[in-house]
Every structure is written in structure tokens, then in C-alpha cells.
PDB file of the backbone (N, CA, C, O) and the ligand in Angstrom, with CONECT records:
HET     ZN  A 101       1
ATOM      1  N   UNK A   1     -10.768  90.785  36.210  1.00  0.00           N
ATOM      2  CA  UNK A   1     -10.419  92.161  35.795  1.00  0.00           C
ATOM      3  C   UNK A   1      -9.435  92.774  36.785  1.00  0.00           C
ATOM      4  O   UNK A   1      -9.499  92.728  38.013  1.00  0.00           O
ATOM      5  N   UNK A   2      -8.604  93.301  36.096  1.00  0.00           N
ATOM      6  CA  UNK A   2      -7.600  93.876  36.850  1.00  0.00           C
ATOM      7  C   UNK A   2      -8.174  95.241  38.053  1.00  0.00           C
ATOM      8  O   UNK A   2      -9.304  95.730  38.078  1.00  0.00           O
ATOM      9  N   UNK A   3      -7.354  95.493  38.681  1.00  0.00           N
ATOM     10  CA  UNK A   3      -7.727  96.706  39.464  1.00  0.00           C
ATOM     11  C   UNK A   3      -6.818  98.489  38.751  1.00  0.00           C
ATOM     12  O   UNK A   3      -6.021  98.462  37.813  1.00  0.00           O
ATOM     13  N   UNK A   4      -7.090  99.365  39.242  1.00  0.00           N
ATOM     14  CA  UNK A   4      -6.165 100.751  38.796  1.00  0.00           C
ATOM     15  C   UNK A   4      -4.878 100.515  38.855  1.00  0.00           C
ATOM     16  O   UNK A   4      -4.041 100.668  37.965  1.00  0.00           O
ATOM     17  N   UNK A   5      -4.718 100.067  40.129  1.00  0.00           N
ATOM     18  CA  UNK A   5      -3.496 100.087  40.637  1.00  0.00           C
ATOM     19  C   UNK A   5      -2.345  99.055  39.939  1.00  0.00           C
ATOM     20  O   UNK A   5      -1.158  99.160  39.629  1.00  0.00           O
ATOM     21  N   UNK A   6      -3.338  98.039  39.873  1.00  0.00           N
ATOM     22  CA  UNK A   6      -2.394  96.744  39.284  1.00  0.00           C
ATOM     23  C   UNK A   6      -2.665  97.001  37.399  1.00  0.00           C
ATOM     24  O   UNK A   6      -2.232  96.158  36.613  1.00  0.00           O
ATOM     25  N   UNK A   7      -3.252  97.980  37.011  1.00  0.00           N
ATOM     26  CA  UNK A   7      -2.996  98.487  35.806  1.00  0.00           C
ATOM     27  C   UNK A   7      -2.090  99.608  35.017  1.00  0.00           C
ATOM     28  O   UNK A   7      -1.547  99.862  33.941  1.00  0.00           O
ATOM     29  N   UNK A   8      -2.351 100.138  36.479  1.00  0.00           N
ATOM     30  CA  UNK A   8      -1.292 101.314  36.323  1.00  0.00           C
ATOM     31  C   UNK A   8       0.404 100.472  35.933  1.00  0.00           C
ATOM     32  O   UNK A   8       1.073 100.684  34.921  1.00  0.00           O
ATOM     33  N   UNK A   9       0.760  99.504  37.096  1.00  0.00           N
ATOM     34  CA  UNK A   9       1.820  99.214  37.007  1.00  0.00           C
ATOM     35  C   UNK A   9       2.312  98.272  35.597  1.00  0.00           C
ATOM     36  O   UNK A   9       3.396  98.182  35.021  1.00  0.00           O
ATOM     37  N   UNK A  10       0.730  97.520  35.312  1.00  0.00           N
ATOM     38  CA  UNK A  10       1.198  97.563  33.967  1.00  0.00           C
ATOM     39  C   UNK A  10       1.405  97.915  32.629  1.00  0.00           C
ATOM     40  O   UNK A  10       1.727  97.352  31.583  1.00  0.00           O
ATOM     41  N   UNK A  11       0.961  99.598  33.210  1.00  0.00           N
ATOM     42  CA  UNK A  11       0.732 100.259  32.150  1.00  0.00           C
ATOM     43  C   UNK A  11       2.900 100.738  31.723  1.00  0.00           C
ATOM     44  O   UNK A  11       3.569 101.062  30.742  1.00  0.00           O
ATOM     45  N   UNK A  12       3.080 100.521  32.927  1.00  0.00           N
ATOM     46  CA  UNK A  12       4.919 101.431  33.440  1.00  0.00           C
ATOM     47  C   UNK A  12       5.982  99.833  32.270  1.00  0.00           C
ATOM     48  O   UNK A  12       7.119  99.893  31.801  1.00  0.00           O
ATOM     49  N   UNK A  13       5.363  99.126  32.227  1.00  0.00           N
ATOM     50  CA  UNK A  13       5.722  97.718  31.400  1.00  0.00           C
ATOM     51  C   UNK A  13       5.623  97.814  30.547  1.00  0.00           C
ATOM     52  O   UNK A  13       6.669  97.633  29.923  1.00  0.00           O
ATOM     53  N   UNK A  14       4.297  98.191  29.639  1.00  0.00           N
ATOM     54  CA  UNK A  14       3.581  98.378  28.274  1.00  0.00           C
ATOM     55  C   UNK A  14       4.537  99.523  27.885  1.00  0.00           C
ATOM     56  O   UNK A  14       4.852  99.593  26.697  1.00  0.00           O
ATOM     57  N   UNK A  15       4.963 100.297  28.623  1.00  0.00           N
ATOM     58  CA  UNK A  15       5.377 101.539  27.985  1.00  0.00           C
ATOM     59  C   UNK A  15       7.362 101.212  27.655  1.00  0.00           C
ATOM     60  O   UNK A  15       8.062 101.711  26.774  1.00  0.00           O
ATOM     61  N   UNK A  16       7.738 100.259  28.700  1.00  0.00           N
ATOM     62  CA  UNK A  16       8.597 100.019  28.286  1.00  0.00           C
ATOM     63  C   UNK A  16       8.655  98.964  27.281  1.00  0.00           C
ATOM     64  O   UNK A  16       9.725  98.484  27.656  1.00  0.00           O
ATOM     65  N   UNK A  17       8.364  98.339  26.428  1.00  0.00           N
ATOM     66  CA  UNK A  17       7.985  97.318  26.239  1.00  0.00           C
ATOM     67  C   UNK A  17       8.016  95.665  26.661  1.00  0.00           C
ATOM     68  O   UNK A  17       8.054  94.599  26.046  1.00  0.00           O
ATOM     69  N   UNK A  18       7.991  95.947  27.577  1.00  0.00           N
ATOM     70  CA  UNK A  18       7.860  94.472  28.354  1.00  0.00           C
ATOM     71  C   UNK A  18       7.092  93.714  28.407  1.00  0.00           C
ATOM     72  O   UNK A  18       7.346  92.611  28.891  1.00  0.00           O
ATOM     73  N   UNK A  19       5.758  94.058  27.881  1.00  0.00           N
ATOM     74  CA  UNK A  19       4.645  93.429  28.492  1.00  0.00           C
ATOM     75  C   UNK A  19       3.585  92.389  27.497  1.00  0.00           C
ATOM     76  O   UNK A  19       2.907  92.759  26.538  1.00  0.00           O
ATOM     77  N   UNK A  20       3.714  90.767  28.162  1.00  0.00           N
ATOM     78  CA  UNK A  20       3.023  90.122  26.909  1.00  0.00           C
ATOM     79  C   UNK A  20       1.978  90.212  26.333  1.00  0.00           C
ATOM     80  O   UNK A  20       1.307  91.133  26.800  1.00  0.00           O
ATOM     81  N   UNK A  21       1.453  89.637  25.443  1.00  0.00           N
ATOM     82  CA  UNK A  21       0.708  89.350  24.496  1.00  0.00           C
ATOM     83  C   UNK A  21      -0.919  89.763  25.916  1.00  0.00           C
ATOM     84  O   UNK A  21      -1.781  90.589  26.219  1.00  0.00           O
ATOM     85  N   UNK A  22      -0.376  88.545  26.240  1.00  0.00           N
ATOM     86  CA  UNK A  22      -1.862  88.570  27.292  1.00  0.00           C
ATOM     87  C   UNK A  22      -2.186  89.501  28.212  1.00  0.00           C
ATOM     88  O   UNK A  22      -3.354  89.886  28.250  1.00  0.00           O
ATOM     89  N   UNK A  23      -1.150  90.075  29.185  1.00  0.00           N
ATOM     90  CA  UNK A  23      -1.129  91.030  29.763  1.00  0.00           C
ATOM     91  C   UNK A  23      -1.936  92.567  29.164  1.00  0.00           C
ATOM     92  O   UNK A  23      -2.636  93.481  29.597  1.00  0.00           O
ATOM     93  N   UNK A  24      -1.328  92.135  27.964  1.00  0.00           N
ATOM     94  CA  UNK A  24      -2.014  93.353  27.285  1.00  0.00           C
ATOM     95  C   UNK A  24      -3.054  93.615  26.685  1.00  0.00           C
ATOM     96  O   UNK A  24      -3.342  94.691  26.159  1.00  0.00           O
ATOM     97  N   UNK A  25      -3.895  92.325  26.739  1.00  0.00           N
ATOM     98  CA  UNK A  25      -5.163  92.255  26.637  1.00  0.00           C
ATOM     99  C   UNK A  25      -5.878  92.474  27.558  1.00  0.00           C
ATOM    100  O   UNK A  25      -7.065  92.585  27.248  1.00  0.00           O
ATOM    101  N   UNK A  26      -5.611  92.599  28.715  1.00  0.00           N
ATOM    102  CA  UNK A  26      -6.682  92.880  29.851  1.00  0.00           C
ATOM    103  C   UNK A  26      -6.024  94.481  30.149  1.00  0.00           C
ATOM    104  O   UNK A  26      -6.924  95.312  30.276  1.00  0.00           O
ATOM    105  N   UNK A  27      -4.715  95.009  30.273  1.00  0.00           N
ATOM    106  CA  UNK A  27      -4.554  96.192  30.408  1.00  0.00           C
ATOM    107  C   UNK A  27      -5.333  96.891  29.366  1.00  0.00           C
ATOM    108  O   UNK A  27      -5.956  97.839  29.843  1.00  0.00           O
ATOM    109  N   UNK A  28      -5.506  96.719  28.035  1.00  0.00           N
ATOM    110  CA  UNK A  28      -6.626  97.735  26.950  1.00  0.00           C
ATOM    111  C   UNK A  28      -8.039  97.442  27.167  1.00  0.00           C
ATOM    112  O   UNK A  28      -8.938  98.198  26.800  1.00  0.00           O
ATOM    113  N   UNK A  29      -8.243  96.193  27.844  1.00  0.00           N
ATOM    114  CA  UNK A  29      -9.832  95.941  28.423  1.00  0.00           C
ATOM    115  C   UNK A  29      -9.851  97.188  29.345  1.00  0.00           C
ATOM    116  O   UNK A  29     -10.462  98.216  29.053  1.00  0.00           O
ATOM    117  N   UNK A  30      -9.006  96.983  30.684  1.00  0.00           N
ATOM    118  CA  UNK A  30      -9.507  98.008  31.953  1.00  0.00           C
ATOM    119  C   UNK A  30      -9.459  99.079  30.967  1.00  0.00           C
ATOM    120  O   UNK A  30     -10.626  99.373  30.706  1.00  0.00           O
ATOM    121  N   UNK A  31      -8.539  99.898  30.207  1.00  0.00           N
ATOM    122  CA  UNK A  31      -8.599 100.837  29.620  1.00  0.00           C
ATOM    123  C   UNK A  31     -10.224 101.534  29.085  1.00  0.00           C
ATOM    124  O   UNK A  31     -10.866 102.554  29.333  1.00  0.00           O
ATOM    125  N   UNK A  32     -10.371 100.472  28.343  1.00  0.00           N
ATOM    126  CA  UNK A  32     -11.637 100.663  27.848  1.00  0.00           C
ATOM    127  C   UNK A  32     -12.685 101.470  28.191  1.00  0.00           C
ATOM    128  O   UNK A  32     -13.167 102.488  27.695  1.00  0.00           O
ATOM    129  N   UNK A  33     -13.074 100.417  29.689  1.00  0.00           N
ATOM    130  CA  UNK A  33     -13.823 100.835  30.952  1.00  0.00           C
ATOM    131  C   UNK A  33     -13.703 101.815  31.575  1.00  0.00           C
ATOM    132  O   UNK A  33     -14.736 102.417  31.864  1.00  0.00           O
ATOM    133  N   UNK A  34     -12.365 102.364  32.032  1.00  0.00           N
ATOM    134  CA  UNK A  34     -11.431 103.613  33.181  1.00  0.00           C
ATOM    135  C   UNK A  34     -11.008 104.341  32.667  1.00  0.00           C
ATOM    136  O   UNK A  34      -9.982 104.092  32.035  1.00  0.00           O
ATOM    137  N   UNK A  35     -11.752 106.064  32.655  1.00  0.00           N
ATOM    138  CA  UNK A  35     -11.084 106.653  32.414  1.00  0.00           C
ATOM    139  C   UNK A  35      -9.944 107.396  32.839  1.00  0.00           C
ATOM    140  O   UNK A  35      -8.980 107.810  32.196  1.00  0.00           O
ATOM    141  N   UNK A  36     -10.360 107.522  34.533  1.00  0.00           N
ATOM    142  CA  UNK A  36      -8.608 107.382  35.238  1.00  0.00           C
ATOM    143  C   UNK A  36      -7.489 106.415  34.547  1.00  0.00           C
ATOM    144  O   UNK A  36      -6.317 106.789  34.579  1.00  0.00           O
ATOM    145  N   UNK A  37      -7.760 105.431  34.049  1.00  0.00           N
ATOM    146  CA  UNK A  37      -6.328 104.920  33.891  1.00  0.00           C
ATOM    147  C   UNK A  37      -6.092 105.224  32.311  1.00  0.00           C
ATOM    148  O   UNK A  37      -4.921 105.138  31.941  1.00  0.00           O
ATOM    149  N   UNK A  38      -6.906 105.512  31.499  1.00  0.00           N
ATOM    150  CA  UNK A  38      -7.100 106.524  29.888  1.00  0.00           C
ATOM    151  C   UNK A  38      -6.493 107.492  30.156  1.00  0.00           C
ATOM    152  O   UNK A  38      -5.462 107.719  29.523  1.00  0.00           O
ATOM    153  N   UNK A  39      -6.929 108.392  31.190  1.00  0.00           N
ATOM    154  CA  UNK A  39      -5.690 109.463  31.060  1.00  0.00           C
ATOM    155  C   UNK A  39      -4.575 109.478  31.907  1.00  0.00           C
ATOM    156  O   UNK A  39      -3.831 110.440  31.717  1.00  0.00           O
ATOM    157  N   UNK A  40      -4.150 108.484  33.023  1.00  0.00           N
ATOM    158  CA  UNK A  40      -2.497 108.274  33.280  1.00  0.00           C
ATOM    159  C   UNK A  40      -2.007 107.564  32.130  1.00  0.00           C
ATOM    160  O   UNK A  40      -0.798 107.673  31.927  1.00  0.00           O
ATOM    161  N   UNK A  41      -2.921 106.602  31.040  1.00  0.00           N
ATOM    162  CA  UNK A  41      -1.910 105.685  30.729  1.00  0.00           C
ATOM    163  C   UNK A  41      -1.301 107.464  29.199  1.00  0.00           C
ATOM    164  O   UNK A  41      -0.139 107.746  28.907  1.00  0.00           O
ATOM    165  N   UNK A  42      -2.179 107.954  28.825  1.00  0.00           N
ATOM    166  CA  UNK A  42      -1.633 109.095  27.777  1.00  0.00           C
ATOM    167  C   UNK A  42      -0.915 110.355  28.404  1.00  0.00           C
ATOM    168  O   UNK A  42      -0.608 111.333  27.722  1.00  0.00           O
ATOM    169  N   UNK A  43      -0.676 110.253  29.744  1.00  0.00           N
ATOM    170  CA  UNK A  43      -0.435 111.096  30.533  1.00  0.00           C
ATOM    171  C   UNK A  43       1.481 110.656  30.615  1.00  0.00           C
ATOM    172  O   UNK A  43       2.448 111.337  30.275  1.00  0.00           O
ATOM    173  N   UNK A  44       1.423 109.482  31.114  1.00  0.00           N
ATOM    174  CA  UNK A  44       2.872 108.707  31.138  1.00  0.00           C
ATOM    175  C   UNK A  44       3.041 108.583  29.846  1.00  0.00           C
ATOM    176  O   UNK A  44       4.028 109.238  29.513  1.00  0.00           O
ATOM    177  N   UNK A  45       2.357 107.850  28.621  1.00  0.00           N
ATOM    178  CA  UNK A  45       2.912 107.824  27.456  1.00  0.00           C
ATOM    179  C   UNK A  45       3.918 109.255  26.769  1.00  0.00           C
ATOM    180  O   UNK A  45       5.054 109.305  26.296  1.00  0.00           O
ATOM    181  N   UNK A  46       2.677 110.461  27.041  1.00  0.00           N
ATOM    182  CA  UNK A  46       3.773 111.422  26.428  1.00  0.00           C
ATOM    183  C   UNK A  46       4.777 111.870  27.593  1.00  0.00           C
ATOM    184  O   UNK A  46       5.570 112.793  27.410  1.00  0.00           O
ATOM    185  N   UNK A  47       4.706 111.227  28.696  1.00  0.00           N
ATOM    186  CA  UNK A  47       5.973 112.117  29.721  1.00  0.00           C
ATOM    187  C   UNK A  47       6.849 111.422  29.354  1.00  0.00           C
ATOM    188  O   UNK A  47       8.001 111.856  29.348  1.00  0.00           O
ATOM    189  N   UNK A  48       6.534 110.047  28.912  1.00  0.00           N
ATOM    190  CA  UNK A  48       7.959 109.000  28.496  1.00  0.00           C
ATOM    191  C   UNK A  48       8.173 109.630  27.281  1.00  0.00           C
ATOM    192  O   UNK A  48       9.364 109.935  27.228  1.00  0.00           O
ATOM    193  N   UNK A  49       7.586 109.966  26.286  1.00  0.00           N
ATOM    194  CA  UNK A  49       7.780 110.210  24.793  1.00  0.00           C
ATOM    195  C   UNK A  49       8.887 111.712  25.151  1.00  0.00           C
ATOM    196  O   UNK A  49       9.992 111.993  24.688  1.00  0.00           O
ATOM    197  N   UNK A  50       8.301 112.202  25.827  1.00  0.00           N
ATOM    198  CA  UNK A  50       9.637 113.931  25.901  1.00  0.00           C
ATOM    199  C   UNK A  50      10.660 113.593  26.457  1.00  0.00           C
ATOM    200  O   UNK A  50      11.735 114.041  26.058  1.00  0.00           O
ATOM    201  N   UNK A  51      10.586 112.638  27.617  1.00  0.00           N
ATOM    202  CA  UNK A  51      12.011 112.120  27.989  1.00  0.00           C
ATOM    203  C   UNK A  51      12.881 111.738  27.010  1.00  0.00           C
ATOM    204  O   UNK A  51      14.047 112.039  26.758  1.00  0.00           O
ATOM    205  N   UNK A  52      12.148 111.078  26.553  1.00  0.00           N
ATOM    206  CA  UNK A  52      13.100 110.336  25.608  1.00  0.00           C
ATOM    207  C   UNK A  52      13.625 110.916  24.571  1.00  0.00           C
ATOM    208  O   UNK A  52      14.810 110.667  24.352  1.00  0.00           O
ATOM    209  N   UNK A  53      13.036 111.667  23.824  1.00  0.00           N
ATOM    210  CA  UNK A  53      13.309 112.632  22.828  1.00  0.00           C
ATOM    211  C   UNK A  53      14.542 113.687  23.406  1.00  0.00           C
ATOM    212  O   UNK A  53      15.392 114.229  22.701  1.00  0.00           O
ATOM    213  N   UNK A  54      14.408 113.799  24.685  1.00  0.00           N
ATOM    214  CA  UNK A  54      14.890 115.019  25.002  1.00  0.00           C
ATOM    215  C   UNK A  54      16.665 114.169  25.698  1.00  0.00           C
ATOM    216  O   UNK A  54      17.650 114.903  25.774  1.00  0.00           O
ATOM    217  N   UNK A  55      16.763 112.855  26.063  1.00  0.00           N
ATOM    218  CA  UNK A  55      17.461 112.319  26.013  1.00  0.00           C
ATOM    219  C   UNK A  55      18.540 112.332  24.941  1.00  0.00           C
ATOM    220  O   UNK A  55      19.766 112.229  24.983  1.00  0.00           O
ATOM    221  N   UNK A  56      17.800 112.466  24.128  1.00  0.00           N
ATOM    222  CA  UNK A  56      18.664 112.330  22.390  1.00  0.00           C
ATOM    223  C   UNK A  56      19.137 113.432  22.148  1.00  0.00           C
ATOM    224  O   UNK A  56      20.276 113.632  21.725  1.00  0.00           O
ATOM    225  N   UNK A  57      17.836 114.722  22.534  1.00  0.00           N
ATOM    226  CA  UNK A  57      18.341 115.594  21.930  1.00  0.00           C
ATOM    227  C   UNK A  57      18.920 116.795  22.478  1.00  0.00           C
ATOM    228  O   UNK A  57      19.490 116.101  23.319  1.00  0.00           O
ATOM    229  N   UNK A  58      19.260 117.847  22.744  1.00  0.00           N
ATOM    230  CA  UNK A  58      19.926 118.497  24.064  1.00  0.00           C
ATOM    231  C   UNK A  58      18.841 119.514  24.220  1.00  0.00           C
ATOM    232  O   UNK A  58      19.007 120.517  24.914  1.00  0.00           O
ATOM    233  N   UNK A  59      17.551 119.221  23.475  1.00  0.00           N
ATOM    234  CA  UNK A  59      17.056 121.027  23.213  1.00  0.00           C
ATOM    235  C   UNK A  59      16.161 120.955  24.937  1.00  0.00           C
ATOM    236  O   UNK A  59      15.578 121.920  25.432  1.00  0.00           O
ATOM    237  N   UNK A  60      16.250 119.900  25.425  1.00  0.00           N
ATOM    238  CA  UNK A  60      15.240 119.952  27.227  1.00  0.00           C
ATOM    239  C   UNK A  60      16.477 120.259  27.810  1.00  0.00           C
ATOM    240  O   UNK A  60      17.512 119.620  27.618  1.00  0.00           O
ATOM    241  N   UNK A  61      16.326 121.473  28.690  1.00  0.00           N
ATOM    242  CA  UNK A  61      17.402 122.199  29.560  1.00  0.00           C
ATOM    243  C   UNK A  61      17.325 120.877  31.037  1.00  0.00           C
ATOM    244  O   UNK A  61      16.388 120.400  31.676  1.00  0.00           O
ATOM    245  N   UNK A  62      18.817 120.687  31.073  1.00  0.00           N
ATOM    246  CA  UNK A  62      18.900 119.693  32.203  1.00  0.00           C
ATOM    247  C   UNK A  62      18.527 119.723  33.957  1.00  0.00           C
ATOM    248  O   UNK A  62      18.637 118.777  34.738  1.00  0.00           O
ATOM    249  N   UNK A  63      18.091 121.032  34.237  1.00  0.00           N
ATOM    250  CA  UNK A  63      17.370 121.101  35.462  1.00  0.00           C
ATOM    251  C   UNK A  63      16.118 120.579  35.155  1.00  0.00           C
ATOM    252  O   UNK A  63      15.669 119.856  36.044  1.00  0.00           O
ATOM    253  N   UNK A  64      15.153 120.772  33.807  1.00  0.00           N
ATOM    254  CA  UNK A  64      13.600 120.591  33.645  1.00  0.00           C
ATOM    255  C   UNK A  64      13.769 118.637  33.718  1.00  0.00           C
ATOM    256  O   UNK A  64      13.211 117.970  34.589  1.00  0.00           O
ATOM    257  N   UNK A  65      14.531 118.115  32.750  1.00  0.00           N
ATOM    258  CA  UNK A  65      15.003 116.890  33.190  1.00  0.00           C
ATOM    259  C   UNK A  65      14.886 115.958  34.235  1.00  0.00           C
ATOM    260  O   UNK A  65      14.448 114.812  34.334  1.00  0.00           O
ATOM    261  N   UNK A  66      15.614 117.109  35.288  1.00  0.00           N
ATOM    262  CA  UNK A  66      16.102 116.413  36.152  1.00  0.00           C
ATOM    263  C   UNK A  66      14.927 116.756  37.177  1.00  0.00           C
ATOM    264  O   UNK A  66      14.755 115.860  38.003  1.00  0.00           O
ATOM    265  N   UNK A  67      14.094 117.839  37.300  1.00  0.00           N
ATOM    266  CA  UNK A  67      12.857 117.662  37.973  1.00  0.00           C
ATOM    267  C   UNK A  67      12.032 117.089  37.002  1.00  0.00           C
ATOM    268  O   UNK A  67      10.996 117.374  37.603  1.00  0.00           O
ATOM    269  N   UNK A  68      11.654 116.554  36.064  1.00  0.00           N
ATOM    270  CA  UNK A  68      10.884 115.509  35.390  1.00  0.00           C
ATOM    271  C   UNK A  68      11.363 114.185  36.291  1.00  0.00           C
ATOM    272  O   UNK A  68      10.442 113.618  36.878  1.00  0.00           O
ATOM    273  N   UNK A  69      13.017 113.503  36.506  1.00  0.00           N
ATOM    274  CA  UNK A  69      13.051 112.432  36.928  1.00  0.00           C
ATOM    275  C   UNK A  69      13.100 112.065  38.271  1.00  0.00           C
ATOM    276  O   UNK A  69      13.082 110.928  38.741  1.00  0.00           O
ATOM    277  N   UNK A  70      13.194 113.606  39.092  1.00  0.00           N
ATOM    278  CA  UNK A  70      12.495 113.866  40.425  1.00  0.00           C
ATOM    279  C   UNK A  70      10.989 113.169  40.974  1.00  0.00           C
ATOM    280  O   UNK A  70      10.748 112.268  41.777  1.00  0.00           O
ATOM    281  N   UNK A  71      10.113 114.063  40.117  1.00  0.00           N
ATOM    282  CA  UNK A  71       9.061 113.643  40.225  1.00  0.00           C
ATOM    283  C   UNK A  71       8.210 112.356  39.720  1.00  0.00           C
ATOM    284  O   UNK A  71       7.189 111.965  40.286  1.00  0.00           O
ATOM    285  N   UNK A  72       8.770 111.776  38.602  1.00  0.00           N
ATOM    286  CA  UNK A  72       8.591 110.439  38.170  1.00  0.00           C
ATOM    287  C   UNK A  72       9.175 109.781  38.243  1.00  0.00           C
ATOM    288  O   UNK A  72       8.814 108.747  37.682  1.00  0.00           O
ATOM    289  N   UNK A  73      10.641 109.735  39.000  1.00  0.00           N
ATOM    290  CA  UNK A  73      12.104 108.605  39.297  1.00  0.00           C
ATOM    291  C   UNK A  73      11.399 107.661  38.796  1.00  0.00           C
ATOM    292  O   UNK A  73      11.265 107.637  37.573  1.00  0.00           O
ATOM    293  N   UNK A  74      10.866 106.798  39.496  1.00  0.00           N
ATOM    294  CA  UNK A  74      10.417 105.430  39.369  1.00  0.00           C
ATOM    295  C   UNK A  74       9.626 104.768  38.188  1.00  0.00           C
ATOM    296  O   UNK A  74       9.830 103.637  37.748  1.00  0.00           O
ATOM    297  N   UNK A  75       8.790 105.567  37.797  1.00  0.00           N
ATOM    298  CA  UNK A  75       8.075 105.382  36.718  1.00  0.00           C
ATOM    299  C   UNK A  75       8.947 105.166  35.361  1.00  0.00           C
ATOM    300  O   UNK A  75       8.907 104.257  34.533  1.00  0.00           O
ATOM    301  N   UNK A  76       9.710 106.279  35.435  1.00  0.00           N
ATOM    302  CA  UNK A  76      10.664 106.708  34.002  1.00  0.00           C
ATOM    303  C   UNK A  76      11.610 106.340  34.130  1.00  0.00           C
ATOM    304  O   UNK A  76      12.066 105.682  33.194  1.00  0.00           O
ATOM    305  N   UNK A  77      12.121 106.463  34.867  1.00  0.00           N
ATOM    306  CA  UNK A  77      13.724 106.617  34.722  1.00  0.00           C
ATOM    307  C   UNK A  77      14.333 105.524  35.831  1.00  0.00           C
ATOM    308  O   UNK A  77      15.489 105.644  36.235  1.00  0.00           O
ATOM    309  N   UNK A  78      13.583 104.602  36.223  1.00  0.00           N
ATOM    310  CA  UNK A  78      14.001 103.874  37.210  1.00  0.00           C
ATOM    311  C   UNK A  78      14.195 102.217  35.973  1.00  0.00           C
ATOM    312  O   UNK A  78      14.686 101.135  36.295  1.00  0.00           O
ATOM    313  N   UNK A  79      13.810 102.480  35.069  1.00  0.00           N
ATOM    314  CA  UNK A  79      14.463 100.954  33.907  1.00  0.00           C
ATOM    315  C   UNK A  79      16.193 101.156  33.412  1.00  0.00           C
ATOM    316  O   UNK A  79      16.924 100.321  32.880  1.00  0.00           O
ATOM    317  N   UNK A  80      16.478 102.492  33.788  1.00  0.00           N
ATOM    318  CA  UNK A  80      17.929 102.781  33.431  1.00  0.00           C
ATOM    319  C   UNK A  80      18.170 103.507  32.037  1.00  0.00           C
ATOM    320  O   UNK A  80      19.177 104.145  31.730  1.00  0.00           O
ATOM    321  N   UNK A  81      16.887 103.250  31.147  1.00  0.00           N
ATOM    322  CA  UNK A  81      17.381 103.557  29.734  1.00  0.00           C
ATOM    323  C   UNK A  81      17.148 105.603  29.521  1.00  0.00           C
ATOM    324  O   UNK A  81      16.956 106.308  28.530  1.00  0.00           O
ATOM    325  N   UNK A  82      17.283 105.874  30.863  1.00  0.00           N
ATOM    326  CA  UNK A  82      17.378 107.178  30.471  1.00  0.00           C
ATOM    327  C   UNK A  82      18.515 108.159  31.815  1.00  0.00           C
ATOM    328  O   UNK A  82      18.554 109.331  32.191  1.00  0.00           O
ATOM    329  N   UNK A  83      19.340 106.807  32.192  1.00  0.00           N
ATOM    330  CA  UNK A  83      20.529 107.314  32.824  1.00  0.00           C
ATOM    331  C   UNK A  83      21.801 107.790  32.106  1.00  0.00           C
ATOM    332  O   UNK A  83      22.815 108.116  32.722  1.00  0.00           O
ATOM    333  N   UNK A  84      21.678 107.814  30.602  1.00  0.00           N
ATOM    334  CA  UNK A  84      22.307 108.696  29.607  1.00  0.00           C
ATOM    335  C   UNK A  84      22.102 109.632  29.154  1.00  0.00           C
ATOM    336  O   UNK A  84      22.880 110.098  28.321  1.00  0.00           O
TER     337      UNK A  84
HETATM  338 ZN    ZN A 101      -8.512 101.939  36.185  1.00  0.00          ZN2+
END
């Protein structure tokens, strides 16, 4: 069984879609079990989901943005697909 930590990071995979078949069977196991990592993994899901939306669309004012990719650089915005 995986640990938080080493779930968390594959939770930052799952969300990009990177992550295999198998991997992702033990990341929705720990899930199961943890509710710390239940609510980072819906916690990152929708911070990625507004990024992204808001990427597309102009209606997120670009300071809120840009302290969104402040505070999550790495998580979000460190795969590149939201350096547009
Ligand atoms: Zn956990």
C-alpha cells in the first residue's frame, strides 16, 4: 500500500492523465481508506478543473491566475499545459 505522500504525487499524474492502468488501482484503493488524500485528491481536481477552464476562457482575472499558479506552481502548472 502506498503511503499519502507517494499518493498524493500520484494523484498530480492521474489528474494529468498520465497514470497507468495499475497505478491507478492502488491510488483509488489508498483513496478508499484516506480521507486526507479524498479531499486533496477533490481539492486539486477542481483547482485543476478552474484553471483550466479559465485558461480558455478570459472570465478568471489574470492576477487571481497568477496567484493560483503561485501557490500551486508545481502541482498545476508545472506540466506546461497551462503556460498559455
Ligand atoms: Zn492518504
Amino acid at each position: 500500500m502506498a503511503d499519502c505522500s507517494e499518493t498524493l504525487k500520484e494523484l498530480n499524474r492521474f489528474l494529468d492523465d498520465e497514470l497507468e492502468q495499475e497505478s491507478l488501482a492502488e491510488l483509488t484503493a489508498h483513496l478508499t481508506g484516506c480521507v486526507d488524500c479524498q479531499q486533496a485528491f477533490e481539492f486539486h481536481a477542481e483547482l485543476k478543473q478552474l484553471v483550466r477552464r479559465a485558461s480558455h476562457e478570459d472570465s478568471v482575472p489574470p492576477a487571481l491566475l497568477k496567484r493560483i499558479e503561485e501557490c500551486f506552481g508545481d502541482d498545476i502548472a508545472g506540466d506546461g499545459d497551462f503556460a498559455n
